[in-house]
Z-matrix of the N, CA and C atoms (Angstrom, degrees):
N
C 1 1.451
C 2 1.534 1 110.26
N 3 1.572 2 107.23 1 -76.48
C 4 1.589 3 104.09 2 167.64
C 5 1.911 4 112.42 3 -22.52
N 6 1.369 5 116.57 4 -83.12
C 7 1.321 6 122.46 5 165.21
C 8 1.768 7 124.38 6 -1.87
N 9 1.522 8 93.04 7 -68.05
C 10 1.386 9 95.85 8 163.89
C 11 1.626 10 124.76 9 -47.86
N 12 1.451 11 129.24 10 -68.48
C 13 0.693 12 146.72 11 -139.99
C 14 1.759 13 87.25 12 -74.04
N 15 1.580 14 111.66 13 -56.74
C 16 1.821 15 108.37 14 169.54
C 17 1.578 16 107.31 15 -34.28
N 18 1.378 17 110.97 16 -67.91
C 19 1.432 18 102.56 17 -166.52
C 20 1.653 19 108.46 18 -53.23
N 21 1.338 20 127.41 19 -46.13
C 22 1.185 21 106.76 20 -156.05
C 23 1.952 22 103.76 21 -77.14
N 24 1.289 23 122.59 22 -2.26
C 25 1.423 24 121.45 23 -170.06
C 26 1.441 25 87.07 24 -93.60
N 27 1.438 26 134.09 25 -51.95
C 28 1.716 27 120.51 26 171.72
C 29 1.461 28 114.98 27 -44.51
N 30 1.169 29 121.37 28 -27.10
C 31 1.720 30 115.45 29 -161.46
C 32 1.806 31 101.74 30 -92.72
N 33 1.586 32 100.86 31 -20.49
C 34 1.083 33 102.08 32 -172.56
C 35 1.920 34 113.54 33 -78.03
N 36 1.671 35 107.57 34 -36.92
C 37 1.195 36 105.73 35 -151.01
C 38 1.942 37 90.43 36 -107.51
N 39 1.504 38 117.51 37 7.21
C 40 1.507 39 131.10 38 159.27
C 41 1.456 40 106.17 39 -93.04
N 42 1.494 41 129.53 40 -13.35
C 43 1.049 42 131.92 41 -142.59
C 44 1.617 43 131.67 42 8.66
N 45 1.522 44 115.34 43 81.66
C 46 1.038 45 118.05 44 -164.59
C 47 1.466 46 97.76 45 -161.74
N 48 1.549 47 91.20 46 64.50
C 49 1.631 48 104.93 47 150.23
C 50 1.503 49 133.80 48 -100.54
N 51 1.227 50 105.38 49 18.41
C 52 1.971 51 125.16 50 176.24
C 53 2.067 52 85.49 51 -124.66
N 54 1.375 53 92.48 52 -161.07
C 55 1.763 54 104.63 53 171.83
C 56 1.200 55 93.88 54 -34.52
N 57 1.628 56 98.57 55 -175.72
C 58 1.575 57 123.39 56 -179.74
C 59 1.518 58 107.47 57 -111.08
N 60 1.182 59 138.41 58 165.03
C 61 1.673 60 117.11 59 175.78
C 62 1.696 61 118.33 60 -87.47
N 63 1.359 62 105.05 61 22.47
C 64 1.628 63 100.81 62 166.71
C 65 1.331 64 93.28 63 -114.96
N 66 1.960 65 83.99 64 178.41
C 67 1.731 66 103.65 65 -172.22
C 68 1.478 67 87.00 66 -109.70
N 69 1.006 68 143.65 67 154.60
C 70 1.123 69 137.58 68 112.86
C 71 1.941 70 107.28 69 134.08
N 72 1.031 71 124.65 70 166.45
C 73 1.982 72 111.55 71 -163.40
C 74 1.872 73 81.34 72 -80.40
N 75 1.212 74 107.99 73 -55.92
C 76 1.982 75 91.77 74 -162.96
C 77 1.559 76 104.31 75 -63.77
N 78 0.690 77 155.22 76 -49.71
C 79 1.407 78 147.86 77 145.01
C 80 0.952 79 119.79 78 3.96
N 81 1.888 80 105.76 79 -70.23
C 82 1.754 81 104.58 80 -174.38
C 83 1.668 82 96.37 81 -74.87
N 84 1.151 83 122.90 82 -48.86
C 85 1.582 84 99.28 83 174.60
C 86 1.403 85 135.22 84 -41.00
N 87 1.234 86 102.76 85 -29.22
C 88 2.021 87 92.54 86 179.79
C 89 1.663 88 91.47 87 -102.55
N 90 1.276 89 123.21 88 -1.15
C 91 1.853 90 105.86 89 161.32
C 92 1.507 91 110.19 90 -63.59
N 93 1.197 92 103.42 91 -53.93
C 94 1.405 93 104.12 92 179.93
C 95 1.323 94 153.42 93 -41.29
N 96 1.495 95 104.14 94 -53.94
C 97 1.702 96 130.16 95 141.44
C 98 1.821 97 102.36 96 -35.57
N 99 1.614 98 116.58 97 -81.06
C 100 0.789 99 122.86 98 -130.70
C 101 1.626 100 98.16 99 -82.68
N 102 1.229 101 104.37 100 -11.98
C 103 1.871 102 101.78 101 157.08
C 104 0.890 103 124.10 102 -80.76
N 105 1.439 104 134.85 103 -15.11
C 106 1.484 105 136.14 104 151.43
C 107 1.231 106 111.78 105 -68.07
N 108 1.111 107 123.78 106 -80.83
C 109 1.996 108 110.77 107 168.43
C 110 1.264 109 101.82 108 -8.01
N 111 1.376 110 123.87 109 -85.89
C 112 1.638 111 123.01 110 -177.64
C 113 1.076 112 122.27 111 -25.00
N 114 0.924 113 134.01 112 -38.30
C 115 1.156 114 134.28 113 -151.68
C 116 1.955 115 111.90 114 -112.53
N 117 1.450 116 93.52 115 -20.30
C 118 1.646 117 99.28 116 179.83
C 119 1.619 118 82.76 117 -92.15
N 120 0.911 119 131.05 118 -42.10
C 121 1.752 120 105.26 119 -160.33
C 122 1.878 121 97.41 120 -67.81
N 123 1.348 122 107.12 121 -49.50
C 124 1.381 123 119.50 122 162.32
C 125 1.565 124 113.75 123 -3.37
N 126 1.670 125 103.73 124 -73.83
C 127 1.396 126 119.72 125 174.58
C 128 1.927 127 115.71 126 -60.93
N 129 1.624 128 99.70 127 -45.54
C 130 1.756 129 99.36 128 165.45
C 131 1.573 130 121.30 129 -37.13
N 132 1.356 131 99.53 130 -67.73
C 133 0.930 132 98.10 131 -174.43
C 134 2.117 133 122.36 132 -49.55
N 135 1.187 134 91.78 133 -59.47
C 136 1.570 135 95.24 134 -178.46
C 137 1.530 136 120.01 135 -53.10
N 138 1.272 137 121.28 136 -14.74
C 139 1.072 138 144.67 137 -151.97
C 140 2.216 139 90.17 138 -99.79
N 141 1.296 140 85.91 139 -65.34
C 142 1.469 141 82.97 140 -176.02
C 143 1.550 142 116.25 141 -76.00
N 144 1.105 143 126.30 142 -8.23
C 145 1.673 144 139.87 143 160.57
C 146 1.221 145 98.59 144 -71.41
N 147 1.460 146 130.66 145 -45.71
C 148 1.649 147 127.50 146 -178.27
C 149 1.643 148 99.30 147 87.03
N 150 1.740 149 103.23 148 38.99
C 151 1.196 150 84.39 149 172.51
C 152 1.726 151 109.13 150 -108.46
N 153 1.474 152 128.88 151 -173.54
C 154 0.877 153 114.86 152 175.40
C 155 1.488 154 133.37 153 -62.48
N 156 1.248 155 148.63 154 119.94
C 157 1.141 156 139.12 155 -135.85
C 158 1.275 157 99.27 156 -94.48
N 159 1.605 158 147.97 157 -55.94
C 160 1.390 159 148.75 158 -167.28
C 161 1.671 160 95.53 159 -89.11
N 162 1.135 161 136.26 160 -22.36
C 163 1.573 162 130.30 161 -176.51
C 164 1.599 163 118.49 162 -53.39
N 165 0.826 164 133.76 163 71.67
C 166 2.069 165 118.18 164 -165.47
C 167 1.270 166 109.75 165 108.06
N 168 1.430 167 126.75 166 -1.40
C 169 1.602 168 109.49 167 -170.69
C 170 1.244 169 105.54 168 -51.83
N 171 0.777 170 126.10 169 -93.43
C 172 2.002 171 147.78 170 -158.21
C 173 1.925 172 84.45 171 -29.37
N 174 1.112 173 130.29 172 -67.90
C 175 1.634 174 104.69 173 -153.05
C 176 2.423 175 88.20 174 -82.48
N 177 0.885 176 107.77 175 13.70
C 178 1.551 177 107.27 176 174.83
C 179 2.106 178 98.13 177 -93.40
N 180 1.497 179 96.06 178 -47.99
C 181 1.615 180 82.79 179 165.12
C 182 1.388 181 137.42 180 -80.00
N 183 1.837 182 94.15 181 -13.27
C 184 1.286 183 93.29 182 168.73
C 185 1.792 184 129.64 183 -64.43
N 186 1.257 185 100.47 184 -35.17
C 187 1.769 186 127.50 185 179.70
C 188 1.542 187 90.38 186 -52.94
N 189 1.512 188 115.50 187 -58.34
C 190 1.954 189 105.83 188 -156.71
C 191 0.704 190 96.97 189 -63.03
C-alpha cells in the first residue's frame, strides 16, 4: 500500500504517468535513477531547512 501511494506521488510530481520523456532503453535508464536522486536531495534539502517536505514540492523542483 505505502509503495503504491510513493509511486503514484513520483509519477505525479515527474509527471510521467504515460511514456517517460526519453527515447530510447539507455535514456530511460539514467531517467530513472536520476529522478530519484532528484528528488531525495529534493527532500534533503527541505528537510534540513525544516521546511515542510510534501508542501510545494513539484513547483520547488520545478524552479531547480
Amino acid at each position: 500500500m505505502a509503495n503504491e501511494n510513493f509511486n503514484e506521488h513520483f509519477k505525479a510530481i515527474f509527471e510521467v504517468h504515460g511514456e517517460v520523456p526519453t527515447r530510447g532503453l539507455i535514456n530511460t535508464q539514467r531517467f530513472a535513477p536520476g529522478a530519484v536522486l532528484v528528488y531525495q536531495l529534493a527532500l534533503l534539502y527541505r528537510h534540513e531547512r525544516r521546511l515542510d517536505i510534501n508542501h510545494g514540492l513539484k513547483p520547488f523542483l520545478r524552479a531547480a
